[in-house]
N, C-alpha and C positions, 0 to 999 in steps of 0.2 A: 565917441564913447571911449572911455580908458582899458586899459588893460583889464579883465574880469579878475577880483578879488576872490571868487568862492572858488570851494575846492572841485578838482576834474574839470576845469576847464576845458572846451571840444575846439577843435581846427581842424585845417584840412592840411594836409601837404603845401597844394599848390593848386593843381589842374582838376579844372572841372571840366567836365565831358560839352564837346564845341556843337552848336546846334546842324541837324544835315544839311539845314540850310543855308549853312555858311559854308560848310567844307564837305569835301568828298570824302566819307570816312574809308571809303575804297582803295582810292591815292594816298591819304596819310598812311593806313596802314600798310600801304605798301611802300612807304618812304621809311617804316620805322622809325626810328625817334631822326630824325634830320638835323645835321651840322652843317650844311650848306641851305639856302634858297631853297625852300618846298612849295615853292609859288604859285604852282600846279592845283594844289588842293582846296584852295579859293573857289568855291563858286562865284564869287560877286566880281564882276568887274571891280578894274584897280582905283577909276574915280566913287568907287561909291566903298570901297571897300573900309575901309575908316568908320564910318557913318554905322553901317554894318555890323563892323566889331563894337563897337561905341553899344549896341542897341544888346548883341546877346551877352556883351559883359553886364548890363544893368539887369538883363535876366537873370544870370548866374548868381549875383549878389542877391539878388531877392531870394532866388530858392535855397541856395547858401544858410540866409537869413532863417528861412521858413521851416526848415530842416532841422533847426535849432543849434546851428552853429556860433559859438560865442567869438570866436575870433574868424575873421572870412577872408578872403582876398578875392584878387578880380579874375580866379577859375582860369588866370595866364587863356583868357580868348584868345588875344591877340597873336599869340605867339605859335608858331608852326611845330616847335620843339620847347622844350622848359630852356635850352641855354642858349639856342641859334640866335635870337633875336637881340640880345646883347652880345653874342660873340663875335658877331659880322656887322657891329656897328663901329670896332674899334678902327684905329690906323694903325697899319701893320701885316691886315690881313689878305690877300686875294684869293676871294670865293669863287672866282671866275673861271680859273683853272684850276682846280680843285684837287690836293694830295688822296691819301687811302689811308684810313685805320684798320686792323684787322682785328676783331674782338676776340674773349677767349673762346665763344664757339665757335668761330670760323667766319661771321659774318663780316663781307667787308664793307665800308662806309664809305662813302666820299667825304671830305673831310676840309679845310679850308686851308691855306698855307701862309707861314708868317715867313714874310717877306721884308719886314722892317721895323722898327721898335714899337711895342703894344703902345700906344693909348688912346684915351677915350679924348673924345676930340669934340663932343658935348654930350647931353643928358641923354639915356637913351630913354628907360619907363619911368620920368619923373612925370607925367602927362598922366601913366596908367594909374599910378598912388593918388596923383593930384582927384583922379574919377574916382577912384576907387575911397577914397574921404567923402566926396561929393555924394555918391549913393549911397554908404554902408550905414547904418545905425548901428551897428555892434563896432566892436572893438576888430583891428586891420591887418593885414598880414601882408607885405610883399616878398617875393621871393630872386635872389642872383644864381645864378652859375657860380661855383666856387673860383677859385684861384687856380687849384690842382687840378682840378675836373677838366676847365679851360686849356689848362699848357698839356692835358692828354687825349684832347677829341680836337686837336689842329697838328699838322706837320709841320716841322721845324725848319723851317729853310732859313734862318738866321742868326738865331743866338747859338751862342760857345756852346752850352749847355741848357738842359731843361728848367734849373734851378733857378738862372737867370730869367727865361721865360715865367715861367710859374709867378717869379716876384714882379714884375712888371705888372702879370695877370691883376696880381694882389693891390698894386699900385692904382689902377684902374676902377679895381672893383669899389676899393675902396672912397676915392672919387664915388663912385656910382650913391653908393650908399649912403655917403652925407647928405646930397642933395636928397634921396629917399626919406630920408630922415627930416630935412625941410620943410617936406610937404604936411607934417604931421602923424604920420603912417605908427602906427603902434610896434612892430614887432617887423624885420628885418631876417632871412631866413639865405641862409647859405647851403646850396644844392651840393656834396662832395661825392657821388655816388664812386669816383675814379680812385679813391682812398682804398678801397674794398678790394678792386680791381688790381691795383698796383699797391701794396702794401712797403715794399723796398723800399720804391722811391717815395712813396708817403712818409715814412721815417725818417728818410733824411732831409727831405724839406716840405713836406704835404703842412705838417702842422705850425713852418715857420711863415706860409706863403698866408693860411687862412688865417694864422694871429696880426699881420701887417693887414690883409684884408679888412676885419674888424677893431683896426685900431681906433678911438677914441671915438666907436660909436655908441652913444648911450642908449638904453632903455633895453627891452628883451632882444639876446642875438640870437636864432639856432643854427644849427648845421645839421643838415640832413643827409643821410646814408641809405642806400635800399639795395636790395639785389637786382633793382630793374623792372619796367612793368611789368606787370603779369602777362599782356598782350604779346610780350617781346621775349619774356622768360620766364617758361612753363617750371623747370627743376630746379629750384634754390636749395642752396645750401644751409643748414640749420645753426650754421653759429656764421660767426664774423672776423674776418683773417683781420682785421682792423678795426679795431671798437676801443679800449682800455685806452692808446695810444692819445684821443682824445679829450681824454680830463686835462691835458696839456693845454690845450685850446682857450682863449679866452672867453669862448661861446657861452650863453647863460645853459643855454639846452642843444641836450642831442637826442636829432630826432634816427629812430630807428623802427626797421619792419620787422615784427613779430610776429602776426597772424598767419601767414599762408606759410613760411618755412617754417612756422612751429618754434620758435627761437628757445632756446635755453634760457631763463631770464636770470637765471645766475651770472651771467654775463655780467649786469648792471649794477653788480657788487663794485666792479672797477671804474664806475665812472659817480660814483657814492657822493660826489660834490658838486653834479651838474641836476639841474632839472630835466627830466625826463620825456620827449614826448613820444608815446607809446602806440606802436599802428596795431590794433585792435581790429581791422575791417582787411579780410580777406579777398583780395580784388582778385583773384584766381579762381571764387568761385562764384559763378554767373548767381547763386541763388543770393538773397537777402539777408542776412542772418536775424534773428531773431533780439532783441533788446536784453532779455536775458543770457544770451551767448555774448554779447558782448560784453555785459557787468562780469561774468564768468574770466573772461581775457582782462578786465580788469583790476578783480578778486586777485588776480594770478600775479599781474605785475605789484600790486599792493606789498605782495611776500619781501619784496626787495628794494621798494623804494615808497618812502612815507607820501602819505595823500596831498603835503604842501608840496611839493617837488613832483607831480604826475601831471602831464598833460596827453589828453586824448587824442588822437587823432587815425585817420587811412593808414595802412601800409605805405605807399606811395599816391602819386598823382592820379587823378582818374582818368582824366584822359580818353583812354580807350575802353571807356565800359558804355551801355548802352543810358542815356541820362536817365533814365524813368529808375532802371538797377543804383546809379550812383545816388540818386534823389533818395531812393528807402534805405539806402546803407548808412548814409548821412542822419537819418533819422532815427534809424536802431540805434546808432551811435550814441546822439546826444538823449535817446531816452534810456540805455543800456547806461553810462554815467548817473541821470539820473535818480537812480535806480541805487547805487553803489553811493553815491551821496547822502539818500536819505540811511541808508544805512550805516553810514559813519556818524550821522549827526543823532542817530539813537530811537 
């Protein structure tokens, strides 16, 4: 299916919540979001493991589907973290012995070390698109690790500078996303959440690494920003040390978390030329919101950016919410739109 043509279109970030039966949600959360090997969290032996993820990714697209989601992806099953699983497929890195990030609240990570010039040395999720075309009937979504994100959650043990790093990331990604793009895949999504993080250095080359990143990819690009999962980070901050800086970008859409920090939406006066996708679903709080609570978070962002340029969607990934909570968020979602649909059309 094509890209959905009517207005308020719904998506998701990324991650849908990974079934128990596949993962220990015990061990993932207590890996936190993982930039090395989280291997550990696999229930399924490693021969059947494929097979496995193969089977809850076709779950995920269905409820996805069922949910009423117009644009879907494949719920990142397979993936231990949203960026690990392309960032430790590149040459360059060794996971094995493994550096430290230290985040702004204190948390420290293990983290991968670049050890010799980034690149991608074949395809890493052109297999997950290629499934994720195979079962979806709606319109598709795959998601990268940005460029920036990438040269900030690994330790530098080789290049002069990070900027260098960063563009190679770009170099890579980029590769990544043509062959994405091969497969049919509708919509191409860049994760930057380290933009927010590191605003400095985002200025000086955050927004040259993601414009080489999505060079001469055609059809919808977004880039996405969040303050972090809920599961990971309980106090967000209500605006965005790096949001405006983005209209720079070649990205069709920027996607941003509004619902749980409460965002100022006056914000998106400054990005007046990109399409909007707008996280509406408060994954911070365990209840479900109601379908009129969410037309309400849409009403709001309406004030600021016309209904052809709004796209729906979560705060961030789900990930770490309990599926049956994710399954009815998704659903308030796309009947909270809507809702706000039929009252635009009169």
């Amino acid at each position: 299916m094509t890209y959905p043509t009517h207005l308020l279109p719904t998506t998701v970030v990324g991650s849908y919540p990974q079934p128990d039966w596949l993962v220990d949600r015990a061990t993932l959360h207590q890996h936190g979001v993982p930039r090395v090997h989280a291997h550990d969290m696999w229930r399924i032996p490693p021969e059947w493991l494929e097979q496995a993820q193969d089977d809850a990714t076709s779950l995920a697209i269905q409820e996805l589907q069922r949910a009423g989601i117009d644009i879907v992806t494949d719920g990142e099953i397979r993936r231990e973290s949203y960026s690990n699983r392309f960032a430790l497929a590149l040459e360059g890195i060794d996971a094995a012995t493994p550096g430290q990030v230290t985040s702004q609240t204190g948390r420290v990570t293990p983290v991968p070390r670049v050890v010799g010039p980034i690149r991608r040395v074949a395809a890493v999720e052109s297999r997950d698109a290629t499934f994720l075309r195979q079962h979806a009937t709606h319109a598709t979504k795959i998601t990268l690790p940005g460029p920036f994100t990438l040269s900030q959650q690994a330790r530098n043990d080789f290049y002069k500078d990070e900027e260098e790093l960063a563009m190679d990331y770009a170099v890579a990604v980029n590769q990544e996303l043509r062959d994405l793009k091969a497969t049919g895949v509708d919509v191409v999504q860049l994760d930057e959440p380290w933009v927010r993080q590191s605003p400095e250095k985002a200025a000086r080359y955050g927004i040259k690494a993601i414009n080489r990143a999505l060079q001469g990819i055609e059809g919808p690009t977004v880039v996405h920003l969040c303050f972090g999962y809920a599961a990971v980070v309980a106090n967000k901050p209500s605006s965005y040390s790096f949001l405006g800086q983005l209209s720079d970008t070649v990205a069709d859409q920027i996607s941003i978390e509004a619902a749980q920090p409460k965002l100022d939406l006056g914000v998106l006066r400054d990005l007046s030329g990109k399409t909007i996708m707008l996280g509406v679903l408060d994954l911070g709080d365990p209840g479900v919101e109601s379908a009129e609570t969410v037309a309400g978070r849409i009403r709001a962002g309406l004030k600021y950016v016309d209904a052809t340029k709004l796209v729906i969607a979560p705060d961030c990934g789900m990930k770490y919410l309990p599926r049956a909570t994710a399954f009815g968020k998704l659903k308030a979602m796309a009947e909270g739109a809507a809702i706000v649909r039929r009252e635009l059309a009169g």
